[in-house]
N, C-alpha and C positions, 0 to 999 in steps of 0.2 A: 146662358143656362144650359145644361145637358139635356134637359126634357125636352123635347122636341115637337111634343104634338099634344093637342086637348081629345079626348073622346069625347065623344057624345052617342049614346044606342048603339055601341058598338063600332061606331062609324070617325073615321078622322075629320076634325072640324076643322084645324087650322095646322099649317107646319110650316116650321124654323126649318128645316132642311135642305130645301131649293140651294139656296147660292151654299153650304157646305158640299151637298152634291157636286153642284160646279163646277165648286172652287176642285175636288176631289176630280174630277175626272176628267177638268183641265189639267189638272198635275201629272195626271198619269196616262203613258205613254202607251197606245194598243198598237194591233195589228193596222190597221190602217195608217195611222201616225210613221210606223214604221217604214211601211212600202215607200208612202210619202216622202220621206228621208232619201231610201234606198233610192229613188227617182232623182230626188235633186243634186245628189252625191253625183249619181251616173253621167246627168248633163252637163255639171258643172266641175268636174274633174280632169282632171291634167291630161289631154290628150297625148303627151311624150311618157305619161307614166300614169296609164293606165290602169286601175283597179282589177286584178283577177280576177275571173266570174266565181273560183272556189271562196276566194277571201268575201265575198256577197252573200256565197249559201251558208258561209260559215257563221255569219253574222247574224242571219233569218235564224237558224239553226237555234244559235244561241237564244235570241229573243223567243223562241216558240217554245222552249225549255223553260225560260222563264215562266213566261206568262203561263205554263199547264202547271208550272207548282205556285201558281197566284191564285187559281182556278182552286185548286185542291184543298188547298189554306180557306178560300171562300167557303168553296162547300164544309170542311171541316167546322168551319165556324156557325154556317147558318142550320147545320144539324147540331151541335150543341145549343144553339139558342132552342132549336124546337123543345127537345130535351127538359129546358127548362118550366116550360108549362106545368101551372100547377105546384110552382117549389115556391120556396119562403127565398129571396133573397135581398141584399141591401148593397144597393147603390151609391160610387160615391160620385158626387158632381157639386157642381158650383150653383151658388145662386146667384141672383142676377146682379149682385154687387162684388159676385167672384170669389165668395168665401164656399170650401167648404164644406160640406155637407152632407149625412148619411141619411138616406131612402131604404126603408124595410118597408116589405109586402109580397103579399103571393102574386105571380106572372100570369095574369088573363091569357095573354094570348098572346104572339108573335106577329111583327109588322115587318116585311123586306121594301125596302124601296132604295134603289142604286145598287144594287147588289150587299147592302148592309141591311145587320139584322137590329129589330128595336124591340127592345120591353116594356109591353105593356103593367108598368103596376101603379094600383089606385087612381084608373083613370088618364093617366098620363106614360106616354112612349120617353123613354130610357134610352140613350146609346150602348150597345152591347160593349161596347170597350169601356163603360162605366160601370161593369160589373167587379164586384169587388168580394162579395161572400155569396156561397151556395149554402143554406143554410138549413140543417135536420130539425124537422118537426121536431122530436124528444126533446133536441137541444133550447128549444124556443120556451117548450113547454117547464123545461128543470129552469132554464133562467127566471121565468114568471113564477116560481114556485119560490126562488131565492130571492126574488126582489119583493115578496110578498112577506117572508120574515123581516127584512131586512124595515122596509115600511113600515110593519109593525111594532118592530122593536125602537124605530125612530120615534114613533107615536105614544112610547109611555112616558108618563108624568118624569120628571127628575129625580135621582136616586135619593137624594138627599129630601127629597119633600112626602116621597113613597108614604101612601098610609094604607091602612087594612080593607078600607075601601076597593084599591087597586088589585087586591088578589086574586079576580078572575080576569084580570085584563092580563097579569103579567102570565095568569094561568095559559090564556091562548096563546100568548106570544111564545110561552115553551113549550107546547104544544105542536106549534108549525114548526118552529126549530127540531125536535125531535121526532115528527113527521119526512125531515126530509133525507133522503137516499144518501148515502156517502157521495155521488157524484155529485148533487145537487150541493151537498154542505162544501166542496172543494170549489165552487163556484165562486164560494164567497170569499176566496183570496186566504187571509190569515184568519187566526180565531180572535182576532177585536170581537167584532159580534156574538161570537161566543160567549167570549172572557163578559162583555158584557152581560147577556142576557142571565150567566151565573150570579152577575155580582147581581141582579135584580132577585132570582131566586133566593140567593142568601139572606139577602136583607127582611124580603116576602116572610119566609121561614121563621125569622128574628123577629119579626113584629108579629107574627101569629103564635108562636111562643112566648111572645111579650104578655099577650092579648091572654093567654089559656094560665098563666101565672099570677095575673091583675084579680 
């Protein structure tokens, strides 16, 4: 799984991380590893064709270039993680059968441990490289305003069974529909739900003019 760790009072209770750690910084190759190399190169190299001291510094050279735009990318990353405090976002990661799977919530708080950064939301630590949306309040807000028509409109009787009874239910349901912003109505993809909730008006109208001619 991507979660990594349980909260509890703020405080880390358990963590999956250790042997990814590791595993991660057995893989990767620092300043010490390096010199290490440079050493056994030196002793065990061809004494008739000798290594040039330039072709050695040139090699440090490179490796220390490296490693300061490894450094830079770090920090890049773990100041965007801070950033994220307090935002809405959704994570994708696996579950523990490896399907899959999106994580929405606001970011408590940021964890570093190996020089990675982790998200804390609902409780549980996130790998930052599972970050998949940054996500605008308004936007969260206009989506729950459209799934709330949309629910609605799931929730009335069948058109075809529609009686005069029904007329202040289908009343809310166009109600919330014509409550909502232009942005919020583009939400909803095409006008199914539209086209729908008119053909429920029409019909309302047609049995309430049925009703006022009886």
């Amino acid at each position: 799984m991507s979660a990594i760790a349980h909260i509890e009072n703020g405080e880390i209770v358990s963590s999956a991380t250790q042997d990814s750690l590791s595993k991660a910084k057995a893989g990767t190759a620092n300043k010490d590893d390096f010199l290490q190399l440079l050493v056994a190169q030196m002793k065990y190299q061809d004494p008739m064709e000798p290594t040039e001291n330039t072709e050695w510094v040139s090699q440090y050279a490179q490796f220390s270039q490296v490693e300061e735009l490894q450094n830079m990318a770090t920090s890049m990353s773990l100041q965007r993680a801070s950033g994220l405090v307090g935002q809405t976002v959704i994570m994708n990661v696996e579950d523990a059968k490896g399907n899959a799977t999106e994580i929405e919530g606001n970011v408590d708080f940021v964890s570093y441990e190996g020089g990675n950064a982790f998200l804390s939301i609902n409780g549980e630590l996130y790998a930052m490289s599972d970050l998949k949306h940054v996500v605008d309040s308004k936007y969260i807000a206009a989506m729950d305003n459209a799934k709330s028509f949309v629910t609605a409109l799931g929730e009335l009787p069948d058109l075809n069974t529609l009686a005069l009874s029904d007329k202040t239910q289908v009343e809310d349901v166009a109600s919330k529909y014509y409550n909502l912003s232009d942005w919020e109505k583009s939400l909803l993809g095409s006008d199914e739900f539209k086209n729908k909730l008119e053909n429920y008006v029409s019909r309302m109208i047609a049995l309430v003019k049925e009703s006022e001619e009886s």
